[in-house]
TORKOL-4160 file (C-alpha; in steps of 0.2 Angstrom, whole numbers, padded with zeros to 4 digits, m for minus):
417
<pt num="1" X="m0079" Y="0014" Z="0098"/>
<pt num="2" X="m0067" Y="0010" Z="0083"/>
<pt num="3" X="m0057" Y="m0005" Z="0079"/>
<pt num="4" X="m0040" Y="m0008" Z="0071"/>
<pt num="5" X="m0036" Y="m0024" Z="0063"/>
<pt num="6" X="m0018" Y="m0025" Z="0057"/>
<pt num="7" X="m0011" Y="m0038" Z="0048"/>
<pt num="8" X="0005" Y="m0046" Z="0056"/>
<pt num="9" X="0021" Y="m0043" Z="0045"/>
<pt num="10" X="0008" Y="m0045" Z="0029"/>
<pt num="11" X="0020" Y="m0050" Z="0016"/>
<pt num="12" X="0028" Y="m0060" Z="0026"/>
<pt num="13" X="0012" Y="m0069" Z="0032"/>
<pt num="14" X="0005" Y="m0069" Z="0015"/>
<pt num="15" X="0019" Y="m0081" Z="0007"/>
<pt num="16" X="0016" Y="m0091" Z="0024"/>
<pt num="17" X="m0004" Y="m0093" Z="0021"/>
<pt num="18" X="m0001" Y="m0106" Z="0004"/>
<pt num="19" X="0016" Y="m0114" Z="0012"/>
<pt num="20" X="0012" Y="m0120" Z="0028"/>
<pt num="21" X="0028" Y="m0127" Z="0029"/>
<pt num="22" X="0037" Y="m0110" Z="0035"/>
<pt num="23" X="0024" Y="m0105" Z="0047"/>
<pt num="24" X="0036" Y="m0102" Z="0065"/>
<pt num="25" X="0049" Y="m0102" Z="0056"/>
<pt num="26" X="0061" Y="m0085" Z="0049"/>
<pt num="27" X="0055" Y="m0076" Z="0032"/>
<pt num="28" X="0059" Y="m0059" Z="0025"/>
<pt num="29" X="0051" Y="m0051" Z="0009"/>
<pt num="30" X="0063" Y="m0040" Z="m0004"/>
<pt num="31" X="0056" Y="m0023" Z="m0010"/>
<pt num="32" X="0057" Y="m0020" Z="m0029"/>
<pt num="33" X="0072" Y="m0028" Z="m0038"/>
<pt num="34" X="0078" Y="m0038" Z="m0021"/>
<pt num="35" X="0084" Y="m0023" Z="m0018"/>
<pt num="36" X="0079" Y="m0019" Z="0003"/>
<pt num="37" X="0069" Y="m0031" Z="0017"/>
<pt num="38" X="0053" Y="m0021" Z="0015"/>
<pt num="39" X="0043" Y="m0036" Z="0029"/>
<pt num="40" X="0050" Y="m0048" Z="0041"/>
<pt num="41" X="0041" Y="m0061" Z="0050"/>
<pt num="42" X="0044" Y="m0062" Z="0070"/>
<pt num="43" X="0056" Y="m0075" Z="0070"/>
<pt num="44" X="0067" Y="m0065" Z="0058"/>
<pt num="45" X="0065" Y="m0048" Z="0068"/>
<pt num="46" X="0071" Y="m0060" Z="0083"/>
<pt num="47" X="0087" Y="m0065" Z="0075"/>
<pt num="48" X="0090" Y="m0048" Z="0073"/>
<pt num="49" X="0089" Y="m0046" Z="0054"/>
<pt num="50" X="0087" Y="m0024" Z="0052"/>
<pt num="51" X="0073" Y="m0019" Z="0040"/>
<pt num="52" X="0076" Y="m0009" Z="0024"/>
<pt num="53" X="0091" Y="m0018" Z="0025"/>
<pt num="54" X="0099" Y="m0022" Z="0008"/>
<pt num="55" X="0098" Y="m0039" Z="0004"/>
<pt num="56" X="0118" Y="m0040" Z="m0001"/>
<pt num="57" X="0125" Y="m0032" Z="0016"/>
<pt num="58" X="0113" Y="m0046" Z="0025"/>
<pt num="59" X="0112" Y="m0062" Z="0014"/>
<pt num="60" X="0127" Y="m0071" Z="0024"/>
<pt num="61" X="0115" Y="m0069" Z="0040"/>
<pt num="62" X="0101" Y="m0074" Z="0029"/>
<pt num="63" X="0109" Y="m0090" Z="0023"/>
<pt num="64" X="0117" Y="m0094" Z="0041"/>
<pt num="65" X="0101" Y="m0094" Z="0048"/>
<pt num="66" X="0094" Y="m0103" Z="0034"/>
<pt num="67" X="0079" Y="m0088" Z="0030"/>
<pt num="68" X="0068" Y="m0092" Z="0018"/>
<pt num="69" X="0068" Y="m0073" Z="0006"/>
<pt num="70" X="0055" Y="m0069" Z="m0006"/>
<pt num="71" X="0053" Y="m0056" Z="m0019"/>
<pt num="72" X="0038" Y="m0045" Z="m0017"/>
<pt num="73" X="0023" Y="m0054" Z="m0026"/>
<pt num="74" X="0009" Y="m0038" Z="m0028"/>
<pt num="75" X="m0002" Y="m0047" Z="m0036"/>
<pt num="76" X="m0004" Y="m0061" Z="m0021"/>
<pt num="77" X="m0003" Y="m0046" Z="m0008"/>
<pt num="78" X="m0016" Y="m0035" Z="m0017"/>
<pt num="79" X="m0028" Y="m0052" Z="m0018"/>
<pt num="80" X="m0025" Y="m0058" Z="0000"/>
<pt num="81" X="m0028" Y="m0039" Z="0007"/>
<pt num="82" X="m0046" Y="m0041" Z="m0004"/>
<pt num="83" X="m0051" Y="m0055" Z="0003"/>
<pt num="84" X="m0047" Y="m0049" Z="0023"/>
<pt num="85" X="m0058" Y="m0031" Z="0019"/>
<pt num="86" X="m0074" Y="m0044" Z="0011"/>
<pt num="87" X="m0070" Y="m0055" Z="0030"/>
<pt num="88" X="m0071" Y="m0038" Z="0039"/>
<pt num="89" X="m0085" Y="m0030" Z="0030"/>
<pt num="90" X="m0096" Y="m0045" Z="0038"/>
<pt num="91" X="m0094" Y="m0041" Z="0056"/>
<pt num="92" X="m0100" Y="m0021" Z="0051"/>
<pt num="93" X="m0106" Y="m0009" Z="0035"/>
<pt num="94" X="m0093" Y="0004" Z="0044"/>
<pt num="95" X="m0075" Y="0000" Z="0039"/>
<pt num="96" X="m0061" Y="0011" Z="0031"/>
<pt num="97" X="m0048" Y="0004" Z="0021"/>
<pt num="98" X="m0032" Y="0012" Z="0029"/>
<pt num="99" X="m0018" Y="0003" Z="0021"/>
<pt num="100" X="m0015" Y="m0015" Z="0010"/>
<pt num="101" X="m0014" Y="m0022" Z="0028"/>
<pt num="102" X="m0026" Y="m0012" Z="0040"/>
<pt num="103" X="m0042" Y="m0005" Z="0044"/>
<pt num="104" X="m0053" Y="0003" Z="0055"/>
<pt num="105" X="m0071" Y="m0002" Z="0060"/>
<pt num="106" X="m0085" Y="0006" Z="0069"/>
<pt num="107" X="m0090" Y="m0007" Z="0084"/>
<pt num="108" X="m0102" Y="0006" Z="0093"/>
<pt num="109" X="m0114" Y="m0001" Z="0102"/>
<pt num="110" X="m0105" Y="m0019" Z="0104"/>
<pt num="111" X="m0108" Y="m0027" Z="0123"/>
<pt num="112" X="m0093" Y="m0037" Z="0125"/>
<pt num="113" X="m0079" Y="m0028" Z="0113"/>
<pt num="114" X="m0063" Y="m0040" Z="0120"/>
<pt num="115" X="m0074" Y="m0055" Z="0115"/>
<pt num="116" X="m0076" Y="m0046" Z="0096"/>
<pt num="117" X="m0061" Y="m0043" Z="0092"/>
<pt num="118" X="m0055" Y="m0061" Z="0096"/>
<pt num="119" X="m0068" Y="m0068" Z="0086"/>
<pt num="120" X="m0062" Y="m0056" Z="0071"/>
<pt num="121" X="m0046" Y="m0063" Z="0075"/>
<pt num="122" X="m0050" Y="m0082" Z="0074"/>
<pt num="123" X="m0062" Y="m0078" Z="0058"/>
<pt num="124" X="m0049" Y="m0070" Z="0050"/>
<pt num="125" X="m0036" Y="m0084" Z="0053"/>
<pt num="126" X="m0046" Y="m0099" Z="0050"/>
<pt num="127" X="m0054" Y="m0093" Z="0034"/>
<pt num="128" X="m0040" Y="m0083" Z="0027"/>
<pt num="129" X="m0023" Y="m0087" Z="0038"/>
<pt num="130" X="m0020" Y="m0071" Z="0041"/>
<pt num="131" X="m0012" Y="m0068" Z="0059"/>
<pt num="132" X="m0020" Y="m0051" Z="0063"/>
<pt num="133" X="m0021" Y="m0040" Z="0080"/>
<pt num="134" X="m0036" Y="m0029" Z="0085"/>
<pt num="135" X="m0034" Y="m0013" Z="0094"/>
<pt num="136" X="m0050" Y="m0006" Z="0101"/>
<pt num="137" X="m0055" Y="0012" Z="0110"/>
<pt num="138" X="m0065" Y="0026" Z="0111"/>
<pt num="139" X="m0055" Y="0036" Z="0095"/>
<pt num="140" X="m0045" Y="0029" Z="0081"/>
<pt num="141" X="m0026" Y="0037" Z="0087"/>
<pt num="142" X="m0031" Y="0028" Z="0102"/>
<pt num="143" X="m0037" Y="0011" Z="0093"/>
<pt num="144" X="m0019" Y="0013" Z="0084"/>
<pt num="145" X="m0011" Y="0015" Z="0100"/>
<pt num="146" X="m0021" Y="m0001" Z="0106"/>
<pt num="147" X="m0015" Y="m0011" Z="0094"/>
<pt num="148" X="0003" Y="m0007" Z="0096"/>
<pt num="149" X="0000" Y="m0014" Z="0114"/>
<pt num="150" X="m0008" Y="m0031" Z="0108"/>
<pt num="151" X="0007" Y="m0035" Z="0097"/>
<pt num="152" X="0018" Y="m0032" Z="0110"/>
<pt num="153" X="0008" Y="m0041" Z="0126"/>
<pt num="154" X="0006" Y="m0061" Z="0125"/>
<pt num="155" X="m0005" Y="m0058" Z="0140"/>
<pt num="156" X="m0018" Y="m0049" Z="0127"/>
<pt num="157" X="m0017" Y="m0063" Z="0116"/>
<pt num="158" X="m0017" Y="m0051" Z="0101"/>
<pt num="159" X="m0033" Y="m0041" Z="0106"/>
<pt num="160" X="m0033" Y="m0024" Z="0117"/>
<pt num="161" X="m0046" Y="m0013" Z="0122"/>
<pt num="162" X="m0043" Y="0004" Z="0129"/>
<pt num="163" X="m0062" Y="0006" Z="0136"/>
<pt num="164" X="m0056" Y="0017" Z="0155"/>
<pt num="165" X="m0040" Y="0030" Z="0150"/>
<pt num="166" X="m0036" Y="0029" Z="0168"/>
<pt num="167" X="m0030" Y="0009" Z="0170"/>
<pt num="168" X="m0019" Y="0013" Z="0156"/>
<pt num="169" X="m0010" Y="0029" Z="0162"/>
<pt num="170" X="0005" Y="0015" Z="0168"/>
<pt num="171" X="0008" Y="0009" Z="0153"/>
<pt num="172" X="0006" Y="0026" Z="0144"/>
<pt num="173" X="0021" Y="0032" Z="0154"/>
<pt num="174" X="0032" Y="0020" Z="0147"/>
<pt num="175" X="0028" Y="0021" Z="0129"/>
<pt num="176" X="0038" Y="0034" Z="0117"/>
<pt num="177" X="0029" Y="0048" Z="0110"/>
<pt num="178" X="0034" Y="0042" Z="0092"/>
<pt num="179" X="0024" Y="0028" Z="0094"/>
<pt num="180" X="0008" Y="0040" Z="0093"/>
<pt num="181" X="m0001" Y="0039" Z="0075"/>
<pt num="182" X="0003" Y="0054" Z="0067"/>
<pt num="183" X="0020" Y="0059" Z="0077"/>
<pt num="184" X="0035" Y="0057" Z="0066"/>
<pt num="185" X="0052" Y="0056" Z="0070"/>
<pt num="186" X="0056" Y="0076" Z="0067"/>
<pt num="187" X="0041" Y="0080" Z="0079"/>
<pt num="188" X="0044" Y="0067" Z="0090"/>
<pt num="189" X="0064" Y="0073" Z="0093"/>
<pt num="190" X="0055" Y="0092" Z="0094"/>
<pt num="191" X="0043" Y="0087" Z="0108"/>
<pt num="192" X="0056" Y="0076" Z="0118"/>
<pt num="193" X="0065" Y="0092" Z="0117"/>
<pt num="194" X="0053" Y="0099" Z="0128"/>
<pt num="195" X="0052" Y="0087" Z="0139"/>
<pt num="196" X="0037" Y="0078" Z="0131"/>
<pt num="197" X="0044" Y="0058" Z="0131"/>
<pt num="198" X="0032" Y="0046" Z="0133"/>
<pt num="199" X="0011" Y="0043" Z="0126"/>
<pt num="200" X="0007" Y="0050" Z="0148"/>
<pt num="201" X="0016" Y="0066" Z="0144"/>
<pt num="202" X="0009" Y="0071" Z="0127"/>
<pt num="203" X="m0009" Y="0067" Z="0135"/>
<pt num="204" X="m0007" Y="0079" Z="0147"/>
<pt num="205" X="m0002" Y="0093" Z="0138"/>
<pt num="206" X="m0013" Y="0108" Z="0137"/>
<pt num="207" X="m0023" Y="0112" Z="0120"/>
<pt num="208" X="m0022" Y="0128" Z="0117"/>
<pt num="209" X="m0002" Y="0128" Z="0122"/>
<pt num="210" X="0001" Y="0114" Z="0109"/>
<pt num="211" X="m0009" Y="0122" Z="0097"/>
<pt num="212" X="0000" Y="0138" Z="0096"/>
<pt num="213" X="0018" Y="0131" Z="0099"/>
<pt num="214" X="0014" Y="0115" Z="0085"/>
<pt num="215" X="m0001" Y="0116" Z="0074"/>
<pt num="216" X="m0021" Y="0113" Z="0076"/>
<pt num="217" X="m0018" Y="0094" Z="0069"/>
<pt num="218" X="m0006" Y="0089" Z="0084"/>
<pt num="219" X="m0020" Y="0097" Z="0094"/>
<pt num="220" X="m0033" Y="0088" Z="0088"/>
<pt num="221" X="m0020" Y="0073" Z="0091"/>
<pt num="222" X="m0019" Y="0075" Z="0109"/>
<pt num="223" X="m0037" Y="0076" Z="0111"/>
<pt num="224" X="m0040" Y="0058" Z="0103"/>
<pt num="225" X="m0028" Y="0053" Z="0117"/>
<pt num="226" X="m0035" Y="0059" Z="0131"/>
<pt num="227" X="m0053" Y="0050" Z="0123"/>
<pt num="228" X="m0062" Y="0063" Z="0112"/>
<pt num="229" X="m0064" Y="0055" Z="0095"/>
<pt num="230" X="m0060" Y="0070" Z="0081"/>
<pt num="231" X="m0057" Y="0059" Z="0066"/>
<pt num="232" X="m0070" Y="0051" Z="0059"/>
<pt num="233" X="m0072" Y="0036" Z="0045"/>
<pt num="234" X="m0069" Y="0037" Z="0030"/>
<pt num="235" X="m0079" Y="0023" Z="0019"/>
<pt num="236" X="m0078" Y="0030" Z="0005"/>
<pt num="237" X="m0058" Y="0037" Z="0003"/>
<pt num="238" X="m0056" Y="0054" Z="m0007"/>
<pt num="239" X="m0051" Y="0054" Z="m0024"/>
<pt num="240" X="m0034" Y="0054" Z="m0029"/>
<pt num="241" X="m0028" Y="0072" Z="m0039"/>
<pt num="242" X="m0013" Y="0064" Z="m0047"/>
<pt num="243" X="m0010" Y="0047" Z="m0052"/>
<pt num="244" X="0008" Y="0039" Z="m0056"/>
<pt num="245" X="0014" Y="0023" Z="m0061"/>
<pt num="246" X="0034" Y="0017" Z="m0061"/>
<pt num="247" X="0046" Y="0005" Z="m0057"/>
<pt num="248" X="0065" Y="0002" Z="m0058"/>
<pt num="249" X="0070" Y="m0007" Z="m0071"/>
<pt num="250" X="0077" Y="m0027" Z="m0069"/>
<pt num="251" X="0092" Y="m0023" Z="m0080"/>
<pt num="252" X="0098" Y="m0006" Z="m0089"/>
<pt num="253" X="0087" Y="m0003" Z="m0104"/>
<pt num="254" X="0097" Y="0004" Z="m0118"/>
<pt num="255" X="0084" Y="0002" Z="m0133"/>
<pt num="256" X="0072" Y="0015" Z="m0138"/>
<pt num="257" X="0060" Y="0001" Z="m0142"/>
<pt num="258" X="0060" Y="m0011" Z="m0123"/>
<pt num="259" X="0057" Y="0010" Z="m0114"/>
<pt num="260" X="0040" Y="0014" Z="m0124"/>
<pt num="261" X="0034" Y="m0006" Z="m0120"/>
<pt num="262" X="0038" Y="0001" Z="m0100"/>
<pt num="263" X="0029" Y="0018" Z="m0103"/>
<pt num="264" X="0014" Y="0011" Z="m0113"/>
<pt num="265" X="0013" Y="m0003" Z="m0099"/>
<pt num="266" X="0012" Y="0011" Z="m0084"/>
<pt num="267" X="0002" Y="0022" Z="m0096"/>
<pt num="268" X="m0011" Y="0008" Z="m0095"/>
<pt num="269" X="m0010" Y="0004" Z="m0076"/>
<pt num="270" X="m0012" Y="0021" Z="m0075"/>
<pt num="271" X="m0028" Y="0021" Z="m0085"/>
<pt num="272" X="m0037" Y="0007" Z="m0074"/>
<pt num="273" X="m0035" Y="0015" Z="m0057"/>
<pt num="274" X="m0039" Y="0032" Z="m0066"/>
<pt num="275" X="m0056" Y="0021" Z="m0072"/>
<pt num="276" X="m0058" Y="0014" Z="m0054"/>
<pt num="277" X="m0061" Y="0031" Z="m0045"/>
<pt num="278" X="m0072" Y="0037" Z="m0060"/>
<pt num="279" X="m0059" Y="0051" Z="m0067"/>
<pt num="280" X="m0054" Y="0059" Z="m0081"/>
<pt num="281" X="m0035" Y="0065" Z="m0086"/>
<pt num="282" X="m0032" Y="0084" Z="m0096"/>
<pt num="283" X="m0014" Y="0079" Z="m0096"/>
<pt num="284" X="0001" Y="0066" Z="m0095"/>
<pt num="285" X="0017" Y="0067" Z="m0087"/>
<pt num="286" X="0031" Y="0056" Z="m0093"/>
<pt num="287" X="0050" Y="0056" Z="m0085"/>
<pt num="288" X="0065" Y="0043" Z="m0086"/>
<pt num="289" X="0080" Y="0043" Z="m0078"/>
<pt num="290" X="0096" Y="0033" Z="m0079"/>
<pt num="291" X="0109" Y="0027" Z="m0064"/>
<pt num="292" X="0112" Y="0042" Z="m0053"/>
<pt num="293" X="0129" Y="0035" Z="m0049"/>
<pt num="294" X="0134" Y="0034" Z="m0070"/>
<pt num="295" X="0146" Y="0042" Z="m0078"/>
<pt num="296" X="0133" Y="0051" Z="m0088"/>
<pt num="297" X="0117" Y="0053" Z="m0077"/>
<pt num="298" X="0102" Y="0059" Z="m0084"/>
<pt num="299" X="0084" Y="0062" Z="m0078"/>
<pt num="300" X="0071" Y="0071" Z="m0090"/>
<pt num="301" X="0052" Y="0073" Z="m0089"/>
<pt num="302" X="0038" Y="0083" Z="m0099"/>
<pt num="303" X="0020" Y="0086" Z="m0099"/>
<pt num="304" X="0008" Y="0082" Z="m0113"/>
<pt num="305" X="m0007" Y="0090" Z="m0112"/>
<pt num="306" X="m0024" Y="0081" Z="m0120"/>
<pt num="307" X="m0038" Y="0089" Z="m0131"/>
<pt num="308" X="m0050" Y="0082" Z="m0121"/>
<pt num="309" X="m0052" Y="0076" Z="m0104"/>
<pt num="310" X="m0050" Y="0056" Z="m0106"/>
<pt num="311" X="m0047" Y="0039" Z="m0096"/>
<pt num="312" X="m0048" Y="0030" Z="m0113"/>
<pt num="313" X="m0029" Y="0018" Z="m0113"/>
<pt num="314" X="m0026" Y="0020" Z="m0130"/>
<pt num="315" X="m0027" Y="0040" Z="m0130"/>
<pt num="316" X="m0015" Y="0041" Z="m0114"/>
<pt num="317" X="m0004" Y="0028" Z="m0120"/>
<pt num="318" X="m0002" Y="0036" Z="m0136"/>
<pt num="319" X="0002" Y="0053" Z="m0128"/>
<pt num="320" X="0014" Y="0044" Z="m0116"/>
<pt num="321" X="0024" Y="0036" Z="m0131"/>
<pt num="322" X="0024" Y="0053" Z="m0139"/>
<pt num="323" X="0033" Y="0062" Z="m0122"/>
<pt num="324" X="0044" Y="0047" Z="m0120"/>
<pt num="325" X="0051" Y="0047" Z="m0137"/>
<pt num="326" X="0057" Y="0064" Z="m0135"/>
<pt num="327" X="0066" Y="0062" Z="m0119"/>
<pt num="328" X="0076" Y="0047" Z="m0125"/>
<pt num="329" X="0095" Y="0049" Z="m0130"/>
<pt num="330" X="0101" Y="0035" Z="m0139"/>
<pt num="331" X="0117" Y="0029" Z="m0130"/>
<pt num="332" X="0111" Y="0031" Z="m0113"/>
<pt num="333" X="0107" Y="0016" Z="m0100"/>
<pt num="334" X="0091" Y="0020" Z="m0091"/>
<pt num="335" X="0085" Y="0014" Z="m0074"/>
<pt num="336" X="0067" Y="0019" Z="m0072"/>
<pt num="337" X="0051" Y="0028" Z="m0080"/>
<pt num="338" X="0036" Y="0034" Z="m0073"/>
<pt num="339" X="0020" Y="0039" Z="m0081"/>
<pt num="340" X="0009" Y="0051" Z="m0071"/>
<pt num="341" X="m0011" Y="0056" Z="m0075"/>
<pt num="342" X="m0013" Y="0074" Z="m0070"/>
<pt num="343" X="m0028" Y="0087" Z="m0070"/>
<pt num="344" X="m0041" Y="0074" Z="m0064"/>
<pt num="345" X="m0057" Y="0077" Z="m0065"/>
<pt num="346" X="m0074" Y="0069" Z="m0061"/>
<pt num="347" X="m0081" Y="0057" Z="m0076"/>
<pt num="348" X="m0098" Y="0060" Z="m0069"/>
<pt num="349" X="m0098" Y="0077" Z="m0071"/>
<pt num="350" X="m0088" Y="0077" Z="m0087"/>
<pt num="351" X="m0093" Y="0093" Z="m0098"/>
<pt num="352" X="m0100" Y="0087" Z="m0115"/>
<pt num="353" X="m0090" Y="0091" Z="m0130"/>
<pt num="354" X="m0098" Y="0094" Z="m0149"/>
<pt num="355" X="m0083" Y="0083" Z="m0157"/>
<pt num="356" X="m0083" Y="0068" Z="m0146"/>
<pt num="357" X="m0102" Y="0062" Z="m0143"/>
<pt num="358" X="m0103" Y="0046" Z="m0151"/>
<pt num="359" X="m0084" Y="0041" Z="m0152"/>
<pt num="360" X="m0084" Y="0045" Z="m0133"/>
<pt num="361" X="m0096" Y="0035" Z="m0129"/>
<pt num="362" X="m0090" Y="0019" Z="m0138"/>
<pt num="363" X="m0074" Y="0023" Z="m0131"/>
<pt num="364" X="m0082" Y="0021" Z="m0113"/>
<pt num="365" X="m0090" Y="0004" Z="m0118"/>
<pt num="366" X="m0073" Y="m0002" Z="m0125"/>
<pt num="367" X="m0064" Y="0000" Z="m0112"/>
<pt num="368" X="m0077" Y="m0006" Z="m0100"/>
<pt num="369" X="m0075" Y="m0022" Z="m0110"/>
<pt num="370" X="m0057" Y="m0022" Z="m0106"/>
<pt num="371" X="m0058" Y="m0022" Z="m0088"/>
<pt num="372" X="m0071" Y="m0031" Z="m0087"/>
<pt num="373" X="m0063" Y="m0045" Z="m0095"/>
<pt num="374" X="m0048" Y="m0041" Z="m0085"/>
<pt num="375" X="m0056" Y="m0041" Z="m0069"/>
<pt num="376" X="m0064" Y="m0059" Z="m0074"/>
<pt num="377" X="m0050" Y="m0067" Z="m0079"/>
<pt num="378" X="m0035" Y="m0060" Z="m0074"/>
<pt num="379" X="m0025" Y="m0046" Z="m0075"/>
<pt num="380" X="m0017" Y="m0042" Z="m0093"/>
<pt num="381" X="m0029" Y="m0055" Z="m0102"/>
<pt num="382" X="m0032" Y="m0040" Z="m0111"/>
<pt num="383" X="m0019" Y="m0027" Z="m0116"/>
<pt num="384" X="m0013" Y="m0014" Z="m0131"/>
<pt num="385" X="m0001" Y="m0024" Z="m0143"/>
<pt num="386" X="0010" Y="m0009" Z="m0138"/>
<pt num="387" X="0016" Y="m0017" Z="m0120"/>
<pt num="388" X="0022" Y="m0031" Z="m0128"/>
<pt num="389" X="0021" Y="m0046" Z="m0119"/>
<pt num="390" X="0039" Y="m0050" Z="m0118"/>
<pt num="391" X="0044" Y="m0036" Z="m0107"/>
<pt num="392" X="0063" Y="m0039" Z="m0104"/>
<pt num="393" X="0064" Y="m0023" Z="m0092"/>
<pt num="394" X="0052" Y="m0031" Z="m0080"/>
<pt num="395" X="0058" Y="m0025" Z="m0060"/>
<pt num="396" X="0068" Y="m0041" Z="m0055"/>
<pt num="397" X="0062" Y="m0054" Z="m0044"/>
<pt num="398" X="0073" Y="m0069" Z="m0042"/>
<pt num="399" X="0062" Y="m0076" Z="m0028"/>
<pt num="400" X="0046" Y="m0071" Z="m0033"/>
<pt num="401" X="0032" Y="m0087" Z="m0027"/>
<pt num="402" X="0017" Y="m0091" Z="m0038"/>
<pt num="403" X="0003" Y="m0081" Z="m0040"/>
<pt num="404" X="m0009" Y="m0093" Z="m0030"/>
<pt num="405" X="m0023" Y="m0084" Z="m0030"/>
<pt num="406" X="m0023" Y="m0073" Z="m0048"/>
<pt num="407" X="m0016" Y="m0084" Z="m0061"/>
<pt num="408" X="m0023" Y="m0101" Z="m0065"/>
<pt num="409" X="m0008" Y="m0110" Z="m0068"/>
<pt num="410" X="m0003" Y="m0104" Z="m0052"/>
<pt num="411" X="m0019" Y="m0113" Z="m0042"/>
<pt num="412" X="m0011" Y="m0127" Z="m0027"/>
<pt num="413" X="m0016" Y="m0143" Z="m0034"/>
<pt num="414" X="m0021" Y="m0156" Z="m0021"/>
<pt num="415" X="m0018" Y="m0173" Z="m0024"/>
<pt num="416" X="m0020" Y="m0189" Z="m0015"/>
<pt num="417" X="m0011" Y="m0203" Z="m0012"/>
C-alpha cells in the first residue's frame, strides 16, 4: 500500500504557518517578478480568482476582496518542504520525495490505514502548520487518485483509502479521465475522443488494445487503476543529466558589468546542486536574451567546454563569465540569463588526471568548506566576490515576507507584555 501526502495550496499555506492572522481568510502567491498567481489558498479559489492569472488583469478583484498577495519566497518554501519530509520520514524509512509539496510512503503492512493517515495529518499540522491530505491504495496512480477525492470530500475529513476498487466504481464514474496521474490534457481530449470520459472507463479498457492504439506507459497506467502496483519508490531519485539555473530579471539590465554578477551568481547555484547529487561538469552553457516584444529582440547562447571534468565554483564561474562576455552587445536591454552544467558525470567515479592530483583535491576540500559553511549559516554567507552583493537585477518581489526560518534577522521574536 502507498501513501500520498500533499500539501494544501503550499505557498499559500506556507505564508499562513508564521502569520496566524490570515488563516480562513483569502491569499494568493505571485510567480517570479509578480508576474502570475502560481498558489491560491481555498478561500481565494472560492471567490473565483483564476490561477496563472496575471497579477495586473486581477489586482482590482484582489483589492476588492481585500487578498492578502505575496511574492514567492523560495527560500521559506524550500525550508518548510525540509522540515515536512524529516516529519514523514518518522512514520516509515520508505518515502519518495515527488515534488517541494508531496510524497509517497510505503505503509504495507499497517492494520488500521484510515487512522495513519489521520494521525500523519495532525503530526504534520501541529508540529509544522501544514494543512496536508493523505491519499492511500494499493498503487501509487491510485494513492494519487485517493488524494484528489480527500481534498474534494469533507466527509473524508482530508484522508482516503482506496482499499476494495469495487465500493469506488461510483465515484470513478464520475471523475474526468484527466484527473488520472500521468494523463495530460492532449491525451486526455484523445481518449474522450473514443469514448473514454471518466476514471470507470479508462479502467476498464483492455491492455493489449491500449497498448497498441497509446503506448506501454498508458498501459501500465491503467493497470495501477484497476489495483496492480507497476511503479515502484523511488528513495533515492536519479541524477539529473543537465543542470540550469535562471531567472528574469527585476528591471532591464543594460550594463555589461550587473549581467556577469547574474551569470556568476547562477554559475554558483549551479555549482551546489552539481556538488549535492555528487557530479561533475565537462561543459557550460550560457544564453541571455532580451524582451521578446523589443524593438530589437535578441536571444544568444554558447557552450564552453572544460579541460577537466569539474564542480569546482570558481572554475565554472570563470567559464561562464568568459561565454557571457561574448554574447553581450552593448546597447541592448536584456531580460534574462541562464547558466546551464552539461556532460554530468559521476564524482565517485571521476577518472584521475596526471595535471590535477593535488590541486584537485584542495579544490574538493575548498569547496566543501564553502557549503558547509553555507549550509550552517545560511545560504550566501559565503560566496565568489564576483556575484556582488548588491545585485540590482535581482527577479522583483514587491510583497516578498521574511525569511523566517533561513535568515536570522528574520526569526519571529516573541515578546511579552
Amino acid at each position: 500500500m502507498f501513501a500520498l501526502v500533499d500539501c494544501n495550496a503550499c505557498y499559500a499555506s506556507c505564508e499562513q504557518i508564521f502569520r496566524p492572522d490570515l488563516r480562513g481568510k483569502p491569499v494568493v502567491v505571485l510567480s517570479n517578478n509578480d508576474g502570475c498567481i502560481v498558489a491560491r489558498s481555498q478561500e481565494a479559489k472560492a471567490l473565483g480568482i483564476p490561477a496563472f492569472a496575471p497579477y495586473f488583469k486581477v489586482q482590482h478583484l484582489l483589492t476588492q476582496h481585500q487578498v492578502q498577495v505575496f511574492s514567492s519566497n523560495y527560500e521559506l518554501y524550500g525550508d518548510i518542504s525540509r522540515r515536512v519530509m524529516s516529519t514523514l520520514a518518522r512514520f516509515t524509512p520508505h518515502l519518495e520525495r515527488y515534488s517541494i509539496d508531496e510524497a509517497f510512503l510505503d505503509v504495507a503492512g499497517v492494520a488500521d490505514l484510515r487512522q495513519l493517515g489521520l494521525q500523519i495529518k495532525s503530526t504534520l499540522w501541529r508540529e509544522q502548520r501544514m494543512p496536508v491530505c493523505v491519499g492511500i491504495a494499493p498503487s501509487k496512480t491510485l494513492a494519487k487518485l485517493a488524494n484528489y477525492i480527500a481534498k474534494r470530500s469533507r466527509k473524508l475529513g482530508g484522508v482516503c483509502v482506496i482499499a476494495e476498487l469495487s465500493q469506488w466504481q461510483p465515484l470513478f464514474a464520475r471523475i474526468p479521465v484527466g484527473e488520472v496521474w500521468g494523463v495530460g490534457s492532449k491525451l486526455a481530449k484523445r481518449l474522450q475522443a473514443q469514448g473514454v470520459h471518466t476514471v470507470a472507463d479508462l479502467q476498464r479498457q483492455e491492455l493489449a488494445s491500449i497498448r497498441r492504439e497509446y503506448s506501454v506507459v498508458l498501459a501500465r497506467t491503467v493497470r495501477e487503476l484497476q489495483g496492480d502496483s507497476c511503479l515502484a519508490l523511488m528513495q533515492q531519485p536519479a541524477p539529473r543529466q543537465e543542470i540550469f539555473r535562471s531567472r528574469s530579471f527585476g528591471h532591464q539590465v543594460v550594463l555589461q558589468s550587473e549581467l556577469l554578477e547574474a551569470v556568476s551568481n547562477y554559475a554558483a547555484k549551479a555549482a551546489v546542486a552539481l556538488r549535492q547529487q555528487h557530479s561533475l561538469t565537462q561543459r557550460v552553457h550560457v544564453m541571455v536574451e532580451t524582451s521578446r516584444h523589443g524593438q530589437r529582440p535578441y536571444y544568444s547562447a554558447c557552450t564552453q567546454p572544460l579541460a577537466h571534468p569539474t564542480n569546482d565554483t570558481r572554475v565554472i564561474t570563470q567559464a561562464a563569465i568568459a561565454v557571457a562576455k561574448r554574447l553581450f552587445i552593448r546597447g541592448l536591454a536584456y531580460n534574462k540569463t541562464g547558466v546551464g552544467l552539461l556532460e554530468l558525470s559521476s564524482s565517485e567515479q571521476a577518472q584521475g588526471d596526471l595535471f590535477s592530483g593535488p590541486s584537485s583535491q584542495a579544490a574538493s576540500a575548498l569547496m566543501a568548506v564553502l557549503d558547509a559553511a553555507n549550509s550552517k549559516y545560511g545560504q550566501s554567507t559565503l560566496f565568489l566576490a564576483r556575484e556582488a552583493t548588491a545585485q540590482k537585477w535581482q527577479m522583483a518581489r514587491q510583497f516578498k515576507s521574511p525569511a523566517y526560518t533561513t535568515r536570522i534577522s528574520d526569526v519571529p521574536v516573541v515578546r511579552l507584555v
